[in-house]
Every structure is written in C-alpha cells, then in structure tokens.
LOKE-32813 format. One line per field, with one value per residue: residue number from 1; residue in one letter; x, y, z of N, C-alpha, C in turn. Coordinates in nm, 3 decimals. Example, Ala and Ser with C-alpha at 12.3 -4.5 7.8 and 13.67 -1.06 7.14 Angstrom:
BEGIN
i	(1|2)
aa	(a|s)
nX	(1.319|1.285)
nY	(-0.569|-0.225)
nZ	(0.780|0.708)
caX	(1.230|1.367)
caY	(-0.450|-0.106)
caZ	(0.780|0.714)
cX	(1.320|1.290)
cY	(-0.330|0.003)
cZ	(0.780|0.787)
//
This chain:
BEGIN
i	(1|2|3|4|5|6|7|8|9|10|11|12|13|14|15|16|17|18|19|20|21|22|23|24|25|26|27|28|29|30|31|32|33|34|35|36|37|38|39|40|41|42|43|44|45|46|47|48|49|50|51|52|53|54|55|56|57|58|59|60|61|62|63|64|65|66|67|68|69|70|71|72|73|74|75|76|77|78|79|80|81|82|83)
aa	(x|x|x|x|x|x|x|x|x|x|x|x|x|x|x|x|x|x|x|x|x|x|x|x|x|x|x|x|x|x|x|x|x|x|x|x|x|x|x|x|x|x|x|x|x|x|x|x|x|x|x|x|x|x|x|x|x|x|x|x|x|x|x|x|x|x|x|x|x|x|x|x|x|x|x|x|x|x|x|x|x|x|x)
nX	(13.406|13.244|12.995|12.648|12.450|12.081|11.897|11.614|11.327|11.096|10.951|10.845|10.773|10.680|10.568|10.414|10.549|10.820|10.967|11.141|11.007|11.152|11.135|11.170|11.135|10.838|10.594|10.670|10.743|10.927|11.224|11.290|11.600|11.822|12.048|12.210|12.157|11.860|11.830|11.671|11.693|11.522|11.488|11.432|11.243|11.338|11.540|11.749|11.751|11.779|11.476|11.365|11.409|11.338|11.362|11.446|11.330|11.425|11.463|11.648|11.913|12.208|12.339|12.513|12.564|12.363|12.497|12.687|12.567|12.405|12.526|12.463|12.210|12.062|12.082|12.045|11.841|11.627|11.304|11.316|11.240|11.085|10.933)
nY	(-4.162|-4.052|-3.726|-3.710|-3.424|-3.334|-3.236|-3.281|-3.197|-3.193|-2.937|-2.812|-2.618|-2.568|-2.374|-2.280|-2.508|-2.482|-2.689|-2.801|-2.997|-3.249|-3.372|-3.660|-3.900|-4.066|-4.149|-4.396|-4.686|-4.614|-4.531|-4.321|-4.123|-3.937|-3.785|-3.540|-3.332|-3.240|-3.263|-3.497|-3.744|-3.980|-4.297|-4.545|-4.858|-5.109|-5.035|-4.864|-4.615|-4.205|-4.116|-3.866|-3.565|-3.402|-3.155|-2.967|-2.701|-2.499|-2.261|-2.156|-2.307|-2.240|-2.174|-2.265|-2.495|-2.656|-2.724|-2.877|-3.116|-3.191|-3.274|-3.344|-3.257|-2.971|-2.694|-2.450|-2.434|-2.492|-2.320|-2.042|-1.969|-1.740|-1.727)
nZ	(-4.054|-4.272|-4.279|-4.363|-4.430|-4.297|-4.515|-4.555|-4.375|-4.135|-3.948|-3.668|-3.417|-3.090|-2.873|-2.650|-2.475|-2.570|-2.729|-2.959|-3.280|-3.468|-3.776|-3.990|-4.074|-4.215|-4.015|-3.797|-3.556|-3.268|-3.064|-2.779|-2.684|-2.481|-2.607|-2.540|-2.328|-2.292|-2.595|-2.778|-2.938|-3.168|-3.297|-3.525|-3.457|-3.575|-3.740|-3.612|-3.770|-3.811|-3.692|-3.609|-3.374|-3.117|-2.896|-2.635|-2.479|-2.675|-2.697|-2.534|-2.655|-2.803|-3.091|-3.171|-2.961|-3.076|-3.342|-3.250|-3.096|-3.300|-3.573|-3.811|-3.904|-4.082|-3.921|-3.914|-4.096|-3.981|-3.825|-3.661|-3.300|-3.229|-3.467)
caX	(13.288|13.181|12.862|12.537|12.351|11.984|11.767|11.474|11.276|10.963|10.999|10.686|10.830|10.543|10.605|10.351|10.592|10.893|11.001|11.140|10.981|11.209|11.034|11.259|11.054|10.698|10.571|10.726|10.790|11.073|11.219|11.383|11.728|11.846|12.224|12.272|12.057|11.780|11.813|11.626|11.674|11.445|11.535|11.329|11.277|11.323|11.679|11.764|11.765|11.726|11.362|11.330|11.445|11.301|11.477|11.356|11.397|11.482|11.503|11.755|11.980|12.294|12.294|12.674|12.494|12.278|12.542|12.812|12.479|12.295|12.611|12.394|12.098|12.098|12.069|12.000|11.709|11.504|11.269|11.315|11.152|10.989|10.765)
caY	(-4.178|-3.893|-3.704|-3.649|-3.389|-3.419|-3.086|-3.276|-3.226|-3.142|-2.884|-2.798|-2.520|-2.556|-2.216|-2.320|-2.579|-2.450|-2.829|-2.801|-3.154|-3.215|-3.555|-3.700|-4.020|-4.061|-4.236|-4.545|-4.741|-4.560|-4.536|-4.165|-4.136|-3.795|-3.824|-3.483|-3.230|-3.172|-3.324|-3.633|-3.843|-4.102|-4.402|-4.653|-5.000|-5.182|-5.039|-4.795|-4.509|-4.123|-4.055|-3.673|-3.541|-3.331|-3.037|-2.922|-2.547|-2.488|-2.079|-2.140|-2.355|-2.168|-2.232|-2.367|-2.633|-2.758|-2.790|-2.972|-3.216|-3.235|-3.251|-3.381|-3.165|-2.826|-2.624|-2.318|-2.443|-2.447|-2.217|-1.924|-1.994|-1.641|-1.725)
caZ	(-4.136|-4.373|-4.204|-4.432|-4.369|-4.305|-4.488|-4.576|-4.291|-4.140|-3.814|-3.581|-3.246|-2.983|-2.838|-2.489|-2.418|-2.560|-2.743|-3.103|-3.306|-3.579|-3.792|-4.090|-4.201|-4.164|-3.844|-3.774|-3.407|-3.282|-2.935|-2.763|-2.660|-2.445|-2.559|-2.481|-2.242|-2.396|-2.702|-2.790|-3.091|-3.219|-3.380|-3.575|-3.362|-3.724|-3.778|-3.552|-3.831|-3.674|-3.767|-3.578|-3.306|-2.965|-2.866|-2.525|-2.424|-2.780|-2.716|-2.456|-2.706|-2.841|-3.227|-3.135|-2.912|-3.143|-3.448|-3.214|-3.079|-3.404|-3.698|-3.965|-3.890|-4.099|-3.801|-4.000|-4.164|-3.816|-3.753|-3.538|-3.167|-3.257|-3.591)
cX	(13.235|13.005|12.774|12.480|12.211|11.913|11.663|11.393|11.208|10.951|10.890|10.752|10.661|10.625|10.577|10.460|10.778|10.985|10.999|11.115|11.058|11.189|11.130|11.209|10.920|10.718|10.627|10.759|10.920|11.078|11.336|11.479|11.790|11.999|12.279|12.208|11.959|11.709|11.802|11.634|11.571|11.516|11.395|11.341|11.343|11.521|11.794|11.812|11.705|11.568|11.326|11.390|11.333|11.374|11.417|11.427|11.451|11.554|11.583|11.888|12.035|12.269|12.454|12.687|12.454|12.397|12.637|12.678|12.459|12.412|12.564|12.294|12.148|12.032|11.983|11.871|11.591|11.461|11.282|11.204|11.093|10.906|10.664)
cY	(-4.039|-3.842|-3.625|-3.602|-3.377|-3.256|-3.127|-3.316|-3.125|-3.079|-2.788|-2.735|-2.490|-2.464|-2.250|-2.366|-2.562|-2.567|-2.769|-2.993|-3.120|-3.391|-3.532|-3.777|-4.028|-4.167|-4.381|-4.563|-4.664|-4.541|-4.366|-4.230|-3.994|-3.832|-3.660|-3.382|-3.145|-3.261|-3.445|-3.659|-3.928|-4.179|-4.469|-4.795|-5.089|-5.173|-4.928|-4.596|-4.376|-4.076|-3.962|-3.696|-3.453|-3.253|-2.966|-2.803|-2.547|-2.323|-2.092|-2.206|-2.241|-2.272|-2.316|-2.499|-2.729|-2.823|-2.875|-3.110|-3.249|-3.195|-3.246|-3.294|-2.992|-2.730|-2.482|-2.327|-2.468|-2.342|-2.097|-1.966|-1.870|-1.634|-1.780)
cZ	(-4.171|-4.291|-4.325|-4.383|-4.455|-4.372|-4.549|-4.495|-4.267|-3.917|-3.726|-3.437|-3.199|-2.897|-2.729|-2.432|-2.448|-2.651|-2.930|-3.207|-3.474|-3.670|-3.965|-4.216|-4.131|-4.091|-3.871|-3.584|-3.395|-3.125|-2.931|-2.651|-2.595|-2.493|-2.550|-2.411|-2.306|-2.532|-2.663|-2.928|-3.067|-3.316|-3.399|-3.490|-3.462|-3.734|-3.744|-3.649|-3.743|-3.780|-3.717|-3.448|-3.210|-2.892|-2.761|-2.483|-2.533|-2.823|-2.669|-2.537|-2.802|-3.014|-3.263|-3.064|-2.994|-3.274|-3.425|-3.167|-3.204|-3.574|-3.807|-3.966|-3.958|-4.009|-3.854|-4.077|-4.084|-3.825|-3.660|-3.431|-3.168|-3.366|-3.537)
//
C-alpha cells in the first residue's frame, strides 16, 4: 500500500515537558496508541483515522527514529526542540 504523506499539520513542542503535539484534524473523540517508545498516535473513535500524534522526549529522538516510526509524517517540517 502506497504511503501518503501527511504536511498539513499543526505542531505545538512544549519545551517544560519536552512532548512534541502533532494535531492533523480538528478535535474529534480519539483514543492514544504507544506503538513505538514514545510515540503516540491518535486515532478517531468514529473511524480510526490518525488525527495527531505525541512524541515524548522529542529532543532525544534521532530524526532516523522518527521517519522509520512516523513514514507519512514530513518529519522535516517539525519544529526544532530549540525555537
């Protein structure tokens, strides 16, 4: 299955806590999912679409981590954990 990626998205790095919030579709019911250390997806309850993600310890994440976790995600269009 062909992988779309996702660059219209809306990306908020809480520096205190260290947690990158990465939000796709506006608010909807959605339940979190760790499928790989760290990383949390969200899905919609409705139809399990990914509506953002949760990236915990986001400074400590290699930018080779995130693009083998997060394929569809333009990795590169994240923020720097230093702005």
């Amino acid at each position: 299955m062909p992988i779309t990626m996702i660059r219209d998205f809306c990306a908020q790095y809480d520096r205190d806590h260290g947690i990158m919030h990465v939000h796709f579709l506006p608010y909807s019911s959605s339940w979190d999912d760790e499928e790989f250390p760290g990383v949390i997806i969200r899905r919609a309850m409705s139809d399990e679409r990914i509506t953002g993600v949760r990236i915990i310890g986001y400074s400590r994440k290699s930018r080779d981590f995130l693009a083998a976790a997060l394929p569809w995600l333009d990795i590169d269009a994240l923020p720097s954990d230093s702005a």
